[in-house]
C-alpha positions as CSV (number, residue, x, y, z in Angstrom):
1,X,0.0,0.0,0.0
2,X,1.5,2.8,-0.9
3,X,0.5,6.3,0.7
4,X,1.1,10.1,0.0
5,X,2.4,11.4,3.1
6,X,3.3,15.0,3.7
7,X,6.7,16.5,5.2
8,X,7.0,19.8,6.9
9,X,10.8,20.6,6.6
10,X,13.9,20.2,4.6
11,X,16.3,19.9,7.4
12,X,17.7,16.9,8.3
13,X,14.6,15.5,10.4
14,X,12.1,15.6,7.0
15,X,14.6,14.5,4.3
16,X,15.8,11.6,6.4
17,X,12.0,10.8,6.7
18,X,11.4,11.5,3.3
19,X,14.2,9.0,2.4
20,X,12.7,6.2,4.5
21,X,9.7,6.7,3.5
22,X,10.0,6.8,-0.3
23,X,12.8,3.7,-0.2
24,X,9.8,2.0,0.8
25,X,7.3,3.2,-2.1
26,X,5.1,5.7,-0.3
27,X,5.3,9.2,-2.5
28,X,6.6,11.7,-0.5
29,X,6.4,16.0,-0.7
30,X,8.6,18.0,1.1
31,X,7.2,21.4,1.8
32,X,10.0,23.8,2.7
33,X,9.7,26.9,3.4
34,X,12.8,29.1,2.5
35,X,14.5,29.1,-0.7
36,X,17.0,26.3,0.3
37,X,16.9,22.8,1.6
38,X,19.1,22.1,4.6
39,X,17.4,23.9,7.3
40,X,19.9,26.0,9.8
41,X,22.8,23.2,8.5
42,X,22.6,25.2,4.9
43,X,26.1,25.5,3.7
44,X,27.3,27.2,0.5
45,X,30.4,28.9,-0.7
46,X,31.4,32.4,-0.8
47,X,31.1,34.2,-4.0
48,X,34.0,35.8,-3.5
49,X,36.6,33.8,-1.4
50,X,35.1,30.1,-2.1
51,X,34.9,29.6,1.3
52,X,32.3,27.3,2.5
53,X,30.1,29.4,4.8
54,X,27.8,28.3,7.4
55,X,25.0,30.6,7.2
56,X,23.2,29.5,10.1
57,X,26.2,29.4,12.8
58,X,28.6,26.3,12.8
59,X,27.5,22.5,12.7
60,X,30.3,20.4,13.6
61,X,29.1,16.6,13.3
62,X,30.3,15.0,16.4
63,X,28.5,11.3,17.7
64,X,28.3,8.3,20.0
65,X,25.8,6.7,17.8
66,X,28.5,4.1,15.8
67,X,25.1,3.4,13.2
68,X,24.8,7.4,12.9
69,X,28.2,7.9,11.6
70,X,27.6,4.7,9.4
71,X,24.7,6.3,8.3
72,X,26.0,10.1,7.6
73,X,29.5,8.8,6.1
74,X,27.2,6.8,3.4
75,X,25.8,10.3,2.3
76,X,29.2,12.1,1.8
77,X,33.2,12.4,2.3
78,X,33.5,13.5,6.3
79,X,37.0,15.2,6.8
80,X,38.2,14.8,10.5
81,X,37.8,17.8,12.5
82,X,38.1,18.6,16.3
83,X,36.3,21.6,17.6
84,X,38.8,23.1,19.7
85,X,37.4,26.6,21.4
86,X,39.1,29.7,22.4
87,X,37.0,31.8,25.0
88,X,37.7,35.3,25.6
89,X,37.1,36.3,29.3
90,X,38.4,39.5,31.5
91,X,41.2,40.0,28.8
92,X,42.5,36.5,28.7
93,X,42.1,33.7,25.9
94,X,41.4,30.6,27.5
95,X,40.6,27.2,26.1
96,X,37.1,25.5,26.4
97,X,35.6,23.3,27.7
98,X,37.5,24.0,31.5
99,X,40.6,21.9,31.3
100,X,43.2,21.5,33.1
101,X,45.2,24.3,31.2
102,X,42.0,26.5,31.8
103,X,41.9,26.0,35.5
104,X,46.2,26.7,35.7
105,X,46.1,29.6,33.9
106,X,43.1,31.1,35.4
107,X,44.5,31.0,38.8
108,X,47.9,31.2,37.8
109,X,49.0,27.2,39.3
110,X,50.9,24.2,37.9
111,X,48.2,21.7,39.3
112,X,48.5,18.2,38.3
113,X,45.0,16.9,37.6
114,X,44.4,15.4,41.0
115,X,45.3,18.4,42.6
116,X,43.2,20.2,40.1
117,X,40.5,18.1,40.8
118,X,40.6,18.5,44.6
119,X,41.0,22.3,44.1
120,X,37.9,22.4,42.0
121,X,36.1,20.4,44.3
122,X,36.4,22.9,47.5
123,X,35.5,25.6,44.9
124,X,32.5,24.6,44.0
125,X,29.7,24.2,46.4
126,X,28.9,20.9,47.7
127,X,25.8,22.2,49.7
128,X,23.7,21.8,46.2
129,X,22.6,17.6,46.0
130,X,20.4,18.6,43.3
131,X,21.0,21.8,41.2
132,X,17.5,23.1,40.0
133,X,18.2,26.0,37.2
134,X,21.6,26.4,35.7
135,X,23.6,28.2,38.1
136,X,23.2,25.9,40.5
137,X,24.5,23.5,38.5
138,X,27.5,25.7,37.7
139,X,28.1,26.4,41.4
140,X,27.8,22.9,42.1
141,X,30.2,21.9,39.4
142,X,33.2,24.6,38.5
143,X,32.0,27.1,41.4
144,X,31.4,30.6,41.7
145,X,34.9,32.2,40.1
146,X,35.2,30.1,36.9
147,X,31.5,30.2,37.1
148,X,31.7,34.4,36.8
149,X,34.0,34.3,34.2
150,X,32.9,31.7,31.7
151,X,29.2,31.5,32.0
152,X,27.1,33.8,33.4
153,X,27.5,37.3,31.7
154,X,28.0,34.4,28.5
155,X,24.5,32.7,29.3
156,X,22.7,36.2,29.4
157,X,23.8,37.4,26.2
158,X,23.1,34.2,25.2
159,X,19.3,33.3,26.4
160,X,19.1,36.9,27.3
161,X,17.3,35.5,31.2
162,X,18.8,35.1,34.2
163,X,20.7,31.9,34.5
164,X,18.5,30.8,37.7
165,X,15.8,30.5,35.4
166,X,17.0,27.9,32.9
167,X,17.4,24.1,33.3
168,X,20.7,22.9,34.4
169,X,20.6,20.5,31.6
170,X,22.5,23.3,29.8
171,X,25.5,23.5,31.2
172,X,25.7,19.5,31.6
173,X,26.5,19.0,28.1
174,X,29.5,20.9,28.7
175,X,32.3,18.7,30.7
176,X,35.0,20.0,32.7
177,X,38.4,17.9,32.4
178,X,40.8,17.6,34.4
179,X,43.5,17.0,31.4
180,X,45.0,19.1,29.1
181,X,42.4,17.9,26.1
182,X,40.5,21.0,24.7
183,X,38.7,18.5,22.5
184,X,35.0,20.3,22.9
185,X,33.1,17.0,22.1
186,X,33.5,14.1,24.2
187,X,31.8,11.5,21.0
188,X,34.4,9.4,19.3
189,X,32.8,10.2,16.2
190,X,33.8,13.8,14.9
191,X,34.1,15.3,11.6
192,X,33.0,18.1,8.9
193,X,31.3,16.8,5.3
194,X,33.9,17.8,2.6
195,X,31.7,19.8,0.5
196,X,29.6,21.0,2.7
197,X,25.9,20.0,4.6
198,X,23.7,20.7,1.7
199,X,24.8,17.8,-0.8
200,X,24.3,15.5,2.3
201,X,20.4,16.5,2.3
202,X,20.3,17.0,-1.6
203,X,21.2,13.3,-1.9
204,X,18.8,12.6,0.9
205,X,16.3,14.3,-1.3
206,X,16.7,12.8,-4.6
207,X,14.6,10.6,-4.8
208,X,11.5,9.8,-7.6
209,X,9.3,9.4,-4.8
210,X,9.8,12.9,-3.7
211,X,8.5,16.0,-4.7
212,X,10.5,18.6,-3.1
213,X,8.4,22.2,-2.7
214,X,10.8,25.2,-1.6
215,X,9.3,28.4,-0.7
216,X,6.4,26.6,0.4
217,X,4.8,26.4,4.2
218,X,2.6,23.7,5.2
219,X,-0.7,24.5,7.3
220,X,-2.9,22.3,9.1
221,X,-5.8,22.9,6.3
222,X,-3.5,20.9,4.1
223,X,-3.1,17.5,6.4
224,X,-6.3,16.1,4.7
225,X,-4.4,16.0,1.7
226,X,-2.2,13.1,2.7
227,X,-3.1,9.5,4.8
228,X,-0.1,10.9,7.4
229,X,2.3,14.0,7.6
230,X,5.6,14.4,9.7
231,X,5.7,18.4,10.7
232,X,9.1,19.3,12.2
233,X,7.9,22.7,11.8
234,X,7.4,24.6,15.2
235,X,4.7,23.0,16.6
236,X,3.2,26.6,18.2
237,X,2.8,27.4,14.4
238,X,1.0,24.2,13.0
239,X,-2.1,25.5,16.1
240,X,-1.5,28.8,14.0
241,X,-0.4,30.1,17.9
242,X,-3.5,29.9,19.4
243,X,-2.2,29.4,22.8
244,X,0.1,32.2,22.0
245,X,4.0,32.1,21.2
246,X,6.8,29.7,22.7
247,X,9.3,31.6,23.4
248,X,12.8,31.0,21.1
249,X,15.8,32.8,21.0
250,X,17.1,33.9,17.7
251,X,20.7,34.6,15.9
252,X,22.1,37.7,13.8
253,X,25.0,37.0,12.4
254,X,26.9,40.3,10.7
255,X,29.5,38.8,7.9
256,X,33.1,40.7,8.0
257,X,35.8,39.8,5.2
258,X,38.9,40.1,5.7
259,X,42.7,39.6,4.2
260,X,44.8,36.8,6.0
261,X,43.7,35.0,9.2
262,X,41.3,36.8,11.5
263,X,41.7,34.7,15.1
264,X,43.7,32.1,14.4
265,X,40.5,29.7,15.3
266,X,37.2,28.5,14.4
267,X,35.3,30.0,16.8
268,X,36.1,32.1,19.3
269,X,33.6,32.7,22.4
270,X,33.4,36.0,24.2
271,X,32.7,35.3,27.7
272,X,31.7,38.8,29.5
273,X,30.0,42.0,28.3
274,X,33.4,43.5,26.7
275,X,31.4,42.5,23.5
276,X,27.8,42.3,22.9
277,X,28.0,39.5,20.4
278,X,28.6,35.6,22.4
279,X,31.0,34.5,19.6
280,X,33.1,34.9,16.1
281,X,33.5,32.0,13.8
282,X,36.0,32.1,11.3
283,X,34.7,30.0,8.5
284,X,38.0,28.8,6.7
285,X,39.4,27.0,10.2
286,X,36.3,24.3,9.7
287,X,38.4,23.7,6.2
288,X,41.9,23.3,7.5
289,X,42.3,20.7,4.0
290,X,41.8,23.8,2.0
291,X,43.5,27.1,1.9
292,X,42.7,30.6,1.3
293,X,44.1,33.9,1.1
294,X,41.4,35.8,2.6
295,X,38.9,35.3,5.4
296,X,35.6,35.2,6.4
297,X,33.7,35.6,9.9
298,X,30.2,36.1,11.5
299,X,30.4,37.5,14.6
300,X,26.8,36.0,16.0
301,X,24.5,38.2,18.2
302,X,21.3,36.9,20.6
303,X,18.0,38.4,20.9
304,X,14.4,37.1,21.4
305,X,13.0,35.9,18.4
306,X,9.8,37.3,16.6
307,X,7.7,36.4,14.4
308,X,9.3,37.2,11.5
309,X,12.4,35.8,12.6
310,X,14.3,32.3,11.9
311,X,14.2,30.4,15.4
312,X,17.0,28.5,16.8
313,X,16.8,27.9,20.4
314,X,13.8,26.9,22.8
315,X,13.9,28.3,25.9
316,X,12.5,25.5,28.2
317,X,12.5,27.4,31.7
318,X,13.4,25.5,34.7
319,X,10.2,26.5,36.6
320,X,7.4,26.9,34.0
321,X,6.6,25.0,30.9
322,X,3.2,25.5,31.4
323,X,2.4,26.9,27.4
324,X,4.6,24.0,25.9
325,X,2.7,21.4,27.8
326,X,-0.6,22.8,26.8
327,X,0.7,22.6,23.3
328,X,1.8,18.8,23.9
329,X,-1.5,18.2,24.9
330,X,-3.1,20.1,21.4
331,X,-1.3,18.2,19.4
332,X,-1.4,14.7,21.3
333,X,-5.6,15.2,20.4
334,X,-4.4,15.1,16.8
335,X,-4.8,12.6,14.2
336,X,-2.3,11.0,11.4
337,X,0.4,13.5,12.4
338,X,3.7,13.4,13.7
339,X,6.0,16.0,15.3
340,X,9.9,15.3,14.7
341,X,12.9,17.4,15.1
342,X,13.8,20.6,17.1
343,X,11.0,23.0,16.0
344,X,7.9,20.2,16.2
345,X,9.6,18.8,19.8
346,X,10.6,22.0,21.0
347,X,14.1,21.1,21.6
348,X,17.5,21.6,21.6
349,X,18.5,18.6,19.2
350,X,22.3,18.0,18.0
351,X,22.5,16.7,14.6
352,X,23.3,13.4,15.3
353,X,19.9,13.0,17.4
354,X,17.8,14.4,15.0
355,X,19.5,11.5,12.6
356,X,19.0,8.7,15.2
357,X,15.3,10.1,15.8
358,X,14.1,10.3,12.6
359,X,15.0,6.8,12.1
360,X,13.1,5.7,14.2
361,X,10.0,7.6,13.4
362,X,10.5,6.1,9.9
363,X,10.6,2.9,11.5
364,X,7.8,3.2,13.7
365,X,5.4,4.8,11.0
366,X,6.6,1.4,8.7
367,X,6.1,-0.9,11.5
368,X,2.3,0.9,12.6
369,X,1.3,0.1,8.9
370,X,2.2,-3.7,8.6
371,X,0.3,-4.1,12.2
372,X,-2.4,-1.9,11.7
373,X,-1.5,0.2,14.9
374,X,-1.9,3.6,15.2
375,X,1.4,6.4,14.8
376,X,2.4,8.1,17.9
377,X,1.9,12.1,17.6
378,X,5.4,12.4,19.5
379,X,7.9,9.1,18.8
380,X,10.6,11.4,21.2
381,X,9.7,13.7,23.8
């Protein structure tokens, strides 16, 4: 039986589900709607330099998931790469995550990493058993000093709230090591597509089962049109906001070129309120295979996002998620719909999870047909 099923989204999330879906017969259409495929992982070149540009901030692929990297490496050439941050704070370049070098040269020691480790561990504060926002967490883990000068002025440019409102689930994904390895990802599995992230979703994409529509927004009035559709849209948007407006934070990013090497890194993050942009990427470093004579950077600024705007982060409050729940509830009373990927979850998602997950949504929607079961609205939550 083969079915027309609807896809909200040309980020990864839709054309892996588009794939699935039209390797196994159904005929697929991809409503996107900006002028590109790719989501926020569209990459092109520079006109000008031939750089390869992230337009949407960077997207280093890094993974645990062994079947992930299977799975992106049959799609296109990764090069290796290792995300190694610089963070500007009180005048100082530092390396991130906090390493052992970071924790020497911030208070001016030769620690080895045990004595690091019991220095850290009478800064922070052992009082907290269970950190509730993101600054407890931070006290709890690095303590108040390192705390001051890494994340908090950095987390209010950033989510522009105090950090005592937001989850400590933020700051967990960033580790603190008590080595000298600025790696910034932990997975074993790290790397940058040759060409770029758009022939990754392009090849996704091209399929004969799939109609791809760009410049194109679904709407709820259009789910009749098809026996199931997978929205990775923002799921306040597919109710039309009738509950009113999740809140997201959005990204400016103002593109300087210059001669030569800029910062000598990829991405540089600037710590206190010396600057009111949180970082500068220099787009050539997530290349080093190529080489070019000039530069080009983005220095990236936070603000609430509006309507008009391009959202890229939730912001999930540690003490009231009372609007998003409501929503989950909306859309859990729907039929023959799905919600995937960051926008229709209404969460941060890395790459590699958005891969993994729509898998399995593809899997699941396969697996509901042959058994006549009914599709879950949310297959991750």
């Amino acid at each position: 039986m083969n079915l027309k099923i609807g896809i909200a989204g040309a980020g990864f999330s839709g054309a892996v589900i588009a794939n699935e879906l039209a390797k196994a017969g159904h005929q697929i259409t991809v409503f996107e709607p900006r002028k590109h495929i790719a989501g926020n992982c569209y990459s092109s070149r520079d006109d000008e330099s031939n750089i390869m540009q992230h337009h949407f901030g960077p997207h280093i692929f890094h993974t645990d998931k062994a079947h992930i990297w299977e799975y992106v490496t049959r799609l296109g050439q990764m090069m290796p790469f290792t995300n190694r941050v610089k963070a500007m704070s009180q005048g100082q370049v530092y390396s991130l995550p906090i390493n052992l070098h970071t924790i020497n040269q911030f208070f001016n020691a030769q620690m080895s990493p045990s004595e690091a480790k019991e220095f850290i561990a009478c800064k922070a504060d052992s009082s907290i058993k269970q950190p509730q926002n993101f600054e407890e967490q931070a006290h709890k883990l690095i303590g108040e000093q390192l705390y001051q000068a890494f994340f908090k002025d950095y987390t209010i440019k950033q989510w522009g709230r105090s950090p005592d409102t937001l989850p400590a689930s933020i700051l967990k994904r960033l580790p603190v090591r008590f080595n000298y390895d600025d790696n910034y990802f932990n997975h074993p599995f790290q790397g940058m597509p040759i060409e770029g992230y758009t022939p990754l979703i392009q090849k996704l994409l091209d399929h004969p089962n799939i109609t791809l529509r760009l410049n194109s927004t679904f709407d709820a009035t259009m789910k009749n049109q098809y026996a199931h559709v997978f929205f990775s849209g923002p799921l306040d948007a597919y109710f039309d906001y009738k509950l009113g407006k999740l809140p997201y934070r959005t990204l400016d990013f103002h593109k300087e070129v210059h001669e030569g090497d800029y910062q000598g890194n990829a991405v540089v993050n600037y710590c206190d309120n010396s600057q009111a942009y949180t970082r500068i990427s220099e787009h050539k470093h997530f290349t080093p295979w190529e080489s070019h004579s000039s530069t080009v950077i983005f220095k990236e600024y936070s603000r609430e996002a509006t309507a008009e705007d391009t959202p890229y982060y939730p912001v999930r409050l540690s003490d009231d998620n009372t609007l998003l729940d409501q929503y989950v509830e909306l859309a859990k009373q729907q039929k023959n719909i799905t919600f995937v990927g960051r926008l229709g979850t209404y969460r941060y998602l890395d790459m590699d999870t958005s891969i993994d997950e729509a898998l399995t949504a593809s899997k699941l929607f396969l697996e509901a047909l042959s058994t006549q079961k009914t599709m879950p609205v949310f297959t991750a939550q």
